[in-house]
N, C-alpha and C positions, 0 to 999 in steps of 0.2 A: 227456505224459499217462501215469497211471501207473493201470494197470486189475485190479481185484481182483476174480475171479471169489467169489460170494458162496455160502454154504452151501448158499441155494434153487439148483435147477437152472434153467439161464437167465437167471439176473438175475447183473447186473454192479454194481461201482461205481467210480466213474473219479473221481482226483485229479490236475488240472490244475496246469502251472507256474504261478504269479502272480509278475505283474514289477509291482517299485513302486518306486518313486521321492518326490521331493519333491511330484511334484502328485498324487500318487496312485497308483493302480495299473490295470496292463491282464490281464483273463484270458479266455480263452474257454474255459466251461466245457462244451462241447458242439465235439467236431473227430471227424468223420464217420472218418477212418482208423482213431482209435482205436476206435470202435463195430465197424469191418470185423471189426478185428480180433479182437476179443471174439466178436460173435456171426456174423461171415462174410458181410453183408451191410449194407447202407447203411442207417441210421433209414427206419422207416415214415414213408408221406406224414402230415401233421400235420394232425390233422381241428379239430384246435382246442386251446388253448392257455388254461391259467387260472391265478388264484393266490388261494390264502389265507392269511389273516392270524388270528392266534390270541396269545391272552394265555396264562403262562405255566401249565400243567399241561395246557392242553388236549389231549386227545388226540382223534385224526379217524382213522376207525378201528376194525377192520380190514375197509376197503372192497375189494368187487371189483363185475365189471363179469360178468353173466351171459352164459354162454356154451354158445352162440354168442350175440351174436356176439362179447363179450370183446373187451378193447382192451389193448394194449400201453401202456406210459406210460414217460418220462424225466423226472426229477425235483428241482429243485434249491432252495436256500436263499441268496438274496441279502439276505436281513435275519431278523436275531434269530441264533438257533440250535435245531435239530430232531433229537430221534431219529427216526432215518427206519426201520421197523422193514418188513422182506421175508418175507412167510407162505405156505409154500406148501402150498395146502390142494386142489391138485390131484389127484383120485383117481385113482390108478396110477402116480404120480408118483415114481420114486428117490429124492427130497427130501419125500416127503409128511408134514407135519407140523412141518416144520421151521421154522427162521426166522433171520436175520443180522440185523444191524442197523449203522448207519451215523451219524456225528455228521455231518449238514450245515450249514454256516454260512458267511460270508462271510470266512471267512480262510482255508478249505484250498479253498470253492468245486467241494466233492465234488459227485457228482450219483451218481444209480443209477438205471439202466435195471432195468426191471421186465416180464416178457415176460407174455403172454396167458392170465390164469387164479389168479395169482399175488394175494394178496389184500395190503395195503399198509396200513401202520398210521405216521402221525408222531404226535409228542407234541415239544409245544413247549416249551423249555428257558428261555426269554425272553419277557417278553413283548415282543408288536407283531412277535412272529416272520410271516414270509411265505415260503410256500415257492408254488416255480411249477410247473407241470408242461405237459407236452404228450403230448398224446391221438392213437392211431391212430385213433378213429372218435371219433365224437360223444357228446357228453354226453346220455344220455335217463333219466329219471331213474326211467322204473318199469324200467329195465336195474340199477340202479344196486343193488346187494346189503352186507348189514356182516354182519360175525361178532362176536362179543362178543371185546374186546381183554384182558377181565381173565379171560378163561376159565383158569383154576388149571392144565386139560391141558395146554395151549401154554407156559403160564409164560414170555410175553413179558416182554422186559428194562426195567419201567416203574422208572425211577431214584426210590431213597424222598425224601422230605421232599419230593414234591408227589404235591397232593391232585388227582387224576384232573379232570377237567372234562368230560363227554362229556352229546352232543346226544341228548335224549328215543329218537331212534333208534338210536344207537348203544350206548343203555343196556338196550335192548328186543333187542337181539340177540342169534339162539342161537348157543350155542357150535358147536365144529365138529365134535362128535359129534353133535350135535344135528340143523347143517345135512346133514350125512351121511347122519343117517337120512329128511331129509324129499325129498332127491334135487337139492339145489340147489346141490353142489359143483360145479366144474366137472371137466371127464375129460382126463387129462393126455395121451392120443393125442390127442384134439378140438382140444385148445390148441394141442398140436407142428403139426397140418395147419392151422390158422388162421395160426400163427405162419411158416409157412411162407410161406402165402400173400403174406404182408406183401412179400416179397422181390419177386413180380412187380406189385403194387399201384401202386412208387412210378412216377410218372409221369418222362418226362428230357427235356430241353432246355432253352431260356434263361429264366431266371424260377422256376424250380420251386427246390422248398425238399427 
């Protein structure tokens, strides 16, 4: 597994071996050593697990999770291909305003762990694109926050010759000077001590994930 620490501070992206052969191929895109290794601790317990599916220019975006209580996320592409885009709009943050980005798809079978606070933008390259993720807490949806993805300040990497597709909400989004001045960023001490937490959360013995 080969791990790229990403521009945002805390967020990684991992590229797995994939072995194939004539009947196909085997990869696991998720091995808990290389996560150690990266951020010094074991994945959060898994509060739940989802995927979307998106035709090509969709963009979903740029989502975070109000914090507290903020949720950590790991994130992958087994069908189509995604810009997987990393924002870090945490105030006080070394990285604040920043962004990387990642091509995930079913042939390099990348993923990027995204830490607590961190706000997450994909745009779909394909259609019948699916990307899955898994969540430290729960999905609740008045937690659930966007920043506007075409904010001209951020100048996120949206690739030309496609035309945006983004959800009534996502369109309604302020940017992140915006969300700055109304106090709904999150605070990058608050994220590091939730993010901390995570390490004594996960639960150990036979059956845990």
């Amino acid at each position: 597994m080969q791990v790229r620490r990403l521009a945002v501070d805390g967020a990684y992206a991992f590229s797995p071996q994939v072995f194939r052969d004539d009947r196909g191929l085997v990869v696991s895109h998720f091995q808990e050593d290389a996560l150690v290794g990266a951020i010094g601790r074991p994945l959060f317990p898994v509060a739940h697990a989802s995927h979307s599916t998106s035709r090509r220019g969709t963009v979903r975006g740029i989502h975070f999770t109000a914090t507290p209580p903020g949720t950590a996320k790991y994130v992958y592409c087994p069908r189509g291909r995604t810009l997987d885009i990393v924002v870090d709009i945490r105030v006080g943050s070394p990285t604040f305003g920043r962004w990387d980005s990642e091509v995930l798809d079913p042939e390099g079978f990348r993923a990027v762990y995204l830490p607590i606070g961190v706000g997450h933008a994909a745009v779909a390259l394909e259609d019948h694109t699916i990307m899955h993720y898994m969540w430290s807490g729960p999905y609740v949806a008045e937690q659930e926050m966007a920043l506007a993805a075409l904010d001209p300040a951020l100048a996120l990497p949206l690739p030309g010759g496609i035309e945006p597709v983004l959800s009534p909400r996502d369109s309604a989004a302020p940017t992140l000077a915006e969300a700055g001045a109304r106090g709904i960023l999150p605070r990058y001490d608050e994220c590091r001590k939730l993010e901390e937490a995570l390490a004594g959360a996960r639960p150990t013995g036979p059956g845990t994930l």
